[in-house]
Each structure stands twice: as structure tokens, then as C-alpha cells.
SEKELUM-548413 format. One record per residue (C-alpha): residue number from 0; residue in three letters; z, y, x. Coordinates in steps of 0.2 Angstrom, whole numbers. Each point is the difference from the previous one (the first is absolute). Example, Ala and Ser with C-alpha at 12.3 -4.5 7.8 and 13.67 -1.06 7.14 Angstrom:
2
     k     r      zz      yy      xx
     0   ALA      39     -22      62
     1   SER      -3      17       6
//
This chain:
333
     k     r      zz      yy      xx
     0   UNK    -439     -66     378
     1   UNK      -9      -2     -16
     2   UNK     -19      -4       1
     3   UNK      -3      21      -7
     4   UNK      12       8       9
     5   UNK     -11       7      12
     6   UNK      -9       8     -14
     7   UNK      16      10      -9
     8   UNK       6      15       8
     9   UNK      18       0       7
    10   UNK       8       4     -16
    11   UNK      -8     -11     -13
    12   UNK       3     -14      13
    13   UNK      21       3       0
    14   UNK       1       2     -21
    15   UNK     -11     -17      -2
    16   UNK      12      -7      16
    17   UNK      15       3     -14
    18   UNK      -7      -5     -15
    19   UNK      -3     -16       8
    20   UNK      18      -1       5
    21   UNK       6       5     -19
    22   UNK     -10     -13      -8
    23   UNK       5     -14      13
    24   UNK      17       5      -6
    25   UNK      -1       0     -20
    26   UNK       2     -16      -7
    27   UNK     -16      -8     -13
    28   UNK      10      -1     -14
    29   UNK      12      16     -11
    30   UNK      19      -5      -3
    31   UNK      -4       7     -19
    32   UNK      -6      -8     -15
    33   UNK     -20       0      -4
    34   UNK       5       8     -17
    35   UNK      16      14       5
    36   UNK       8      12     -17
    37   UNK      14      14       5
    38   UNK      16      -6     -11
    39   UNK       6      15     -12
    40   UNK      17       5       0
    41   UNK      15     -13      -5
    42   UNK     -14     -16       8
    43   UNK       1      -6      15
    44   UNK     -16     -12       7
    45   UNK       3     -19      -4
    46   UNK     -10      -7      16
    47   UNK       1     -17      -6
    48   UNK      -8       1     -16
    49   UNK     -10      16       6
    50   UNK       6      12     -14
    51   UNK      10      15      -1
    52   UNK      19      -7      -5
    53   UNK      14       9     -11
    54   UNK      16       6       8
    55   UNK      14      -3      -4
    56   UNK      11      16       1
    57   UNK      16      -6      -6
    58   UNK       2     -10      15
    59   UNK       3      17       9
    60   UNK      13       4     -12
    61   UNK      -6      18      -4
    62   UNK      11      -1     -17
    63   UNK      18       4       0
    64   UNK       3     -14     -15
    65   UNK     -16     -10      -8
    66   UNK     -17      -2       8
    67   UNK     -13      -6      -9
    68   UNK     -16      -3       9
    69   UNK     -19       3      -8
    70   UNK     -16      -1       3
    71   UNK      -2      13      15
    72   UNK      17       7      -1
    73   UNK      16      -2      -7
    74   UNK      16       8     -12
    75   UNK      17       2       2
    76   UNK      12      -2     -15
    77   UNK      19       5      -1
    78   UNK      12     -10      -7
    79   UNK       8       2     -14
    80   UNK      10      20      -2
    81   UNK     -12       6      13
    82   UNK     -15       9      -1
    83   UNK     -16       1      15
    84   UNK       4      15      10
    85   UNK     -16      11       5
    86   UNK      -4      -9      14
    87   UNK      -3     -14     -13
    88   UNK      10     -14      11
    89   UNK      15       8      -1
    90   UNK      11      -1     -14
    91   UNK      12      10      -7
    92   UNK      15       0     -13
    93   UNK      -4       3     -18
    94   UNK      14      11      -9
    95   UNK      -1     -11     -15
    96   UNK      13      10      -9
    97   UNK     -12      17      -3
    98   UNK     -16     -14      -5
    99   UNK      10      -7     -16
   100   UNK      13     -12       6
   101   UNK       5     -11     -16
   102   UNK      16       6       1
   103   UNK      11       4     -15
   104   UNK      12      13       8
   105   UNK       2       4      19
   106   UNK     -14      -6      14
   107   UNK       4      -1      18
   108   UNK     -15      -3      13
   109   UNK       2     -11      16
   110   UNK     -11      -6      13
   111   UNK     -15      -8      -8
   112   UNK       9      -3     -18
   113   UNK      11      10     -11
   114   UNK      18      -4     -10
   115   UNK       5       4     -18
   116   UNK      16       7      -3
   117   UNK      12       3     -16
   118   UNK       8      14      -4
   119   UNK      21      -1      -1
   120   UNK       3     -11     -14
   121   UNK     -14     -11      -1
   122   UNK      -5     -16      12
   123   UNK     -18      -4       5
   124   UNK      -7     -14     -11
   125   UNK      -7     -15       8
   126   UNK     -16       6       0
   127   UNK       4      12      12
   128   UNK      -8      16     -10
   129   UNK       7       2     -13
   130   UNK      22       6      -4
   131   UNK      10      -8     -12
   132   UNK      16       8      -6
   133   UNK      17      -6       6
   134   UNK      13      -5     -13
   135   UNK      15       6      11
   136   UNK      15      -4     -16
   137   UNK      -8     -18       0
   138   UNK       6       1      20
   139   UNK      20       4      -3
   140   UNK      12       4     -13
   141   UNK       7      12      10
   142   UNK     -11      12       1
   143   UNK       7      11     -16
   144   UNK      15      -1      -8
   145   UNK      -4      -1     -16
   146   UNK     -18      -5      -3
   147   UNK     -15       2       9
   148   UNK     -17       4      -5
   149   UNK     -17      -5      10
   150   UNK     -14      15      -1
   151   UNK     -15      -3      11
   152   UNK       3       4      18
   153   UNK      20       2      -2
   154   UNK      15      -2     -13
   155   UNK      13      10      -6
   156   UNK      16      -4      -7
   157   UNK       7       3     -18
   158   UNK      17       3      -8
   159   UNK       6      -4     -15
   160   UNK       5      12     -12
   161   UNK      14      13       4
   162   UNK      -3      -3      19
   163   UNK     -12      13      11
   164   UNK      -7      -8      17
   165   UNK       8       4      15
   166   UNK     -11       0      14
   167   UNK     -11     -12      -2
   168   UNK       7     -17      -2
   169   UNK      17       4     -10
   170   UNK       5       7     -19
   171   UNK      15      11       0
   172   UNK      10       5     -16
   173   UNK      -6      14     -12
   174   UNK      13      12      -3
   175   UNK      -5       6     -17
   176   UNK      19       8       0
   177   UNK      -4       9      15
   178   UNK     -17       4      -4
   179   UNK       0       5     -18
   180   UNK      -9     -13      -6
   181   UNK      10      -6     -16
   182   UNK       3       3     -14
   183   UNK      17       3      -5
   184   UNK       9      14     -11
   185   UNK       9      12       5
   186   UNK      16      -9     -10
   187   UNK      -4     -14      12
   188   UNK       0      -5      20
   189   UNK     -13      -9      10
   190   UNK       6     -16      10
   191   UNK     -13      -6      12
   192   UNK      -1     -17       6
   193   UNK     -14     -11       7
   194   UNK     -16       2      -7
   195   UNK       5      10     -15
   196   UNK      15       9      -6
   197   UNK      12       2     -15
   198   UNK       4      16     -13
   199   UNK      19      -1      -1
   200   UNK       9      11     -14
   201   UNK      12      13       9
   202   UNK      14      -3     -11
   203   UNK       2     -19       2
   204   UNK      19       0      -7
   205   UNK       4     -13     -14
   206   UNK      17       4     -11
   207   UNK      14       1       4
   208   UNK      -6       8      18
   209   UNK      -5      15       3
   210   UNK     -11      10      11
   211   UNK       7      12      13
   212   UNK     -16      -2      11
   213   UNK     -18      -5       1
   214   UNK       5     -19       6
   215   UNK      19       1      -5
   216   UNK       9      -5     -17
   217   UNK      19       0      -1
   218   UNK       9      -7     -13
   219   UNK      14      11      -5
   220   UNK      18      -7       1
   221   UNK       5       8     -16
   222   UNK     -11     -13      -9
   223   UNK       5     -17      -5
   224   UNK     -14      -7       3
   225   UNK       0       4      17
   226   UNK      15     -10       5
   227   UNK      -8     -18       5
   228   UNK     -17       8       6
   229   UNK      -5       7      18
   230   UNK       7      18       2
   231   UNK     -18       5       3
   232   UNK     -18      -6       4
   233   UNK     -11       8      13
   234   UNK     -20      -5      -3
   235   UNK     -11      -3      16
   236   UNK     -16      -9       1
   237   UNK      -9      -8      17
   238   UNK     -18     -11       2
   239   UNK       0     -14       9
   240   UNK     -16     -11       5
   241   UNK      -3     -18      -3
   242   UNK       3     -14      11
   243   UNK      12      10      10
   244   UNK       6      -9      13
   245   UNK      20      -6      -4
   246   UNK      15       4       0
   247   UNK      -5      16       1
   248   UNK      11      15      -2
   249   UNK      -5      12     -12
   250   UNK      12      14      -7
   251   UNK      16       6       6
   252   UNK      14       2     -12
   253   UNK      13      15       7
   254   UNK      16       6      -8
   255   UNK      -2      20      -2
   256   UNK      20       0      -2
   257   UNK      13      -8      10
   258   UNK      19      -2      -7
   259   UNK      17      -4      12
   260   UNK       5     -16      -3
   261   UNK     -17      -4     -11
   262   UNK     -10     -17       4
   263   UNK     -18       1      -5
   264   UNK     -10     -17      -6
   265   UNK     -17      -1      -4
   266   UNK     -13     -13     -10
   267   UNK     -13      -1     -10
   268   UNK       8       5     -19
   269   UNK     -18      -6      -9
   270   UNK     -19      -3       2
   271   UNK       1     -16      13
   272   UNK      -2     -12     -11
   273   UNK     -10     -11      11
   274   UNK       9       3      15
   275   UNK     -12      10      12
   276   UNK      12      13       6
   277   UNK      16      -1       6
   278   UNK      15      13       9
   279   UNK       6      -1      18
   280   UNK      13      13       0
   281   UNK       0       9      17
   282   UNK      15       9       0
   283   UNK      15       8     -13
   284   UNK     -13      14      -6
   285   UNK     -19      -7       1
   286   UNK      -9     -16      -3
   287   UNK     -19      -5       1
   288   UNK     -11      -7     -13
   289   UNK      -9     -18       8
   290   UNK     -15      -8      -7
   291   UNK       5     -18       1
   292   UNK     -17      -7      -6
   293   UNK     -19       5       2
   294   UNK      -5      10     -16
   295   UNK     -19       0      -7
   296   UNK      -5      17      -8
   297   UNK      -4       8     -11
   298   UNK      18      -3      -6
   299   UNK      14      11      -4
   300   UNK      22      -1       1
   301   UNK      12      10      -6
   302   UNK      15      -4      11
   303   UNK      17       8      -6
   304   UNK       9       0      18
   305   UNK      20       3      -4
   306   UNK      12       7       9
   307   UNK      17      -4      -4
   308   UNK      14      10       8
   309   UNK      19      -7       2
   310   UNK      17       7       4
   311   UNK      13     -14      -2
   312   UNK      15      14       2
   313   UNK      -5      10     -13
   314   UNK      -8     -15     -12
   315   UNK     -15       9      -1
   316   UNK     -19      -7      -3
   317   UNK     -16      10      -4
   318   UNK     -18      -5       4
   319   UNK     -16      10       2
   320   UNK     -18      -7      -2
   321   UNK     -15       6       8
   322   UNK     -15      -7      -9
   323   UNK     -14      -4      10
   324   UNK     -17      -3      -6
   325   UNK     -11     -10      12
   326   UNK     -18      -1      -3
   327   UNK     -10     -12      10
   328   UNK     -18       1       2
   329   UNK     -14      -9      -3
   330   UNK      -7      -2      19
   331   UNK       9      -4      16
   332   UNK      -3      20       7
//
């Protein structure tokens, strides 16, 4: 009992009874530091060199991409093509496309980048922005048939003159005949052939012959003259185009009248001078024109193809000629 205790009342005696105990407990010396500051936010206390210490966020990975720590906090970055979101650790995709993309013609975004694109007949350049235009007749000879032109972003083809484009690729005959696009009288004919055409007089009929049609002379057998010459010359014309693949068969020869007993030969009378046709008779009444050689336009012939005609019972011989012009163009279509 403590020396005053009979002097406190009962109440007074129990609290000093427990603050007797609470002090016996408590230790002499505080666990905290003589000289204690409360750390703001983004430090943390340092009790080795008793100072407030900075954090370092980015260890925590808050940010989506980058961190970059700072003095008391820290800031997130994107990677290139991305954007902070507005959190301001997430990021996001920038459409670079509607921000002015460098790109010369078309502009495609992707996932944190974008990609230029050309339009159809022009490839990207090596810088990857800008377009240059493809040269697509440097690429193939094939692509017209007669000449091609390179226009930016496409080509088109070209004929020469007397040929219209077919399509796009190939040149198809003019038919100034057909189409009224000559200039020949009304005393004359029009002969089209490739690339052009030719004003024929009607009445091409030299004496001693005759006309009896618009192609047809006869040569009367009442005149002298007539007795060693062809009883009558038929005029037809045909084109041709160069290089023509050979032997090529071009024109049919056909007897328009047959006799009993008659045998019917036929060959080139004139105008083959150099040997590029020749005659394979096909039967008693007909026989085909051949192209023997290649032939480079523009040229022209004019082949007198003879029919001879033979009875040996009745000693009889006439011949008939039909003369053929050929016209060969200048192209290979």
C-alpha cells in the first residue's frame, strides 16, 4: 500500500493504482525521430537519412506504354501513332490520316501507324508518301497493237491512220467506202483496202474491149484485134496485210461457164514477176490464188489470172482473165 493511501478516498486510490501500472508499462524512450515532418503526396519517408524520399511511381506500372518518373509524381507517354487517353495512362490510336498524313494520294490507318497508298496506275515511291506514275508500255509490247501512249495514272493505245480502235487494245480497218468518207466522183468507184482506199474509174475498159458491165469488158469477136487476146477481162480488187503467214490462200478462181468435153487450165497470165503467188488448181472449174512468200506493205499487184479453156475434139481454145488487184497494207492488222 502506498505510504498516502490511507489519506485518498477509495476512488482517487484505484485511478493512481492504474496510472502506476500504465507508466511501469510504457517504455523511456519514443520509436520516432526527435525532429518528425508528415511526407506530401508522391514521397514516402527515408528513415535512414531522416528525410521525406521521392517515389517512384513507374515501378507500379500505372502507364499503358512509357512512365517517366518526376519529382513527386510521374507521366505516362504513348508510343509513337498513339495519343494519352483521358485517364492520362492510357493510350490510344491516333488516326493520323484526318491530322495530315504526308501522303500524296490515298491514306490508310492502322494500329498505331498509318500506310500510303497509290491510286491505279501509279506505285508508292521509296519514300513511302509520295506516288509516281507507272510507265505500263515500257512494261510490254503487247499491250496495243499498234502503239501505245503513257498518260499519267493509265495509257491508251493509238492507230495509225485509216484504222479506228477496237476496244481498247486493237485498230480495225476504216471503211471510207462503206462509210462515205471518200472522195470519189460519181464517174468513179471506191475500192477499200487496209488503211485507205482507192477511186477506180467505172469504165476501166482499154480498146479493143468493151464494157457490158461495171467490172466486165468483152472484146468483140468481129474485131481482128481480138483474135490472140483474152475473150474478156473481169476487174476485182482484195487487201491483204503484211507478213501474212505463207502459203496462204487468198482468192478463188471459178468458171461461171462449163462446156461438154471442155478442159479448163488456169495461171498467172502477168503481174508475178518476182514469183510471190502461184495456182493450185482444185478441180476442172476452180483454182485458188497462193501467197508463196511473206509480203511487206504498203505494196500493190495486179495479177492477170487466165483461164484457158480446151476442147481437143472440136480444136477449140479461148481464155478468159480476171484481173485481180491486190493491195497490201502497211501494218500486220
Amino acid at each position: 500500500m502506498l505510504p498516502f493511501a490511507s489519506c485518498l478516498p477509495g476512488s482517487l486510490l484505484l485511478w493512481a493504482f492504474l496510472l502506476l501500472l500504465l507508466g511501469a508499462a510504457s517504455p523511456q524512450d519514443s520509436e520516432e525521430p526527435d525532429s518528425y515532418t508528415e511526407c506530401t503526396d508522391g514521397y514516402e519517408w527515408d528513415a535512414d537519412s531522416q528525410h521525406c524520399r521521392d517515389i517512384d511511381e513507374c515501378r507500379y506500372r500505372y502507364c499503358q506504354h512509357r512512365c517517366v518518373n518526376l519529382p513527386g509524381s510521374f507521366r505516362c507517354q504513348c508510343e509513337p501513332g498513339f495519343q494519352l487517353g483521358p485517364n492520362n495512362r492510357s493510350c490510344v490510336d491516333v488516326n493520323e490520316c484526318d491530322m495530315g498524313a504526308p501522303c500524296e494520294q490515298r491514306c490508310f490507318n492502322s494500329y498505331g501507324t498509318f500506310l500510303c497508298r497509290c491510286n491505279q496506275g501509279y506505285e508508292l515511291h521509296r519514300d513511302g508518301f509520295s506516288c509516281s506514275d507507272i510507265d505500263e508500255c515500257s512494261y510490254s509490247s503487247y499491250l496495243c497493237q499498234y502503239r501505245c501512249v503513257n498518260e499519267p495514272g493509265r495509257f491508251s493505245c493509238h492507230c495509225p491512220q485509216g484504222y479506228q480502235l477496237l476496244a481498247t487494245r486493237l485498230c480495225q480497218d476504216i471503211d471510207e467506202c462503206e462509210t462515205g468518207a471518200h472522195q470519189c466522183s460519181e464517174a468513179q468507184t471506191c475500192v477499200n483496202f487496209h488503211g485507205g482506199y482507192r477511186c477506180v474509174d467505172t469504165n476501166r475498159c482499154v480498146e479493143p474491149y468493151v464494157q457490158v458491165s461495171d467490172n466486165r469488158c468483152l472484146c468483140p469477136a468481129s474485131n481482128p484485134l481480138c483474135r490472140e487476146q483474152p475473150s474478156s477481162i473481169v476487174h476485182r480488187y482484195m487487201s491483204i496485210t503484211s507478213e501474212r503467214s505463207v502459203p496462204a490462200d487468198v482468192f478463188q478462181i471459178q468458171a461461171t461457164s462449163v462446156y461438154p468435153g471442155a478442159y479448163n487450165a488456169f495461171q498467172i497470165r502477168a503481174g508475178n514477176t518476182q514469183g510471190d503467188f502461184y495456182i493450185r488448181q482444185i478441180n476442172n472449174v476452180s483454182a485458188m490464188l497462193v501467197l508463196a512468200r511473206p509480203v511487206t506493205g504498203p505494196r500493190e499487184y495486179v495479177l492477170d489470172l487466165e483461164m484457158v479453156t480446151m476442147n481437143s475434139l472440136m480444136s477449140y481454145r479461148a481464155s478468159s482473165v480476171l484481173r485481180l488487184t491486190v493491195f497490201v497494207g502497211a501494218y500486220t492488222f
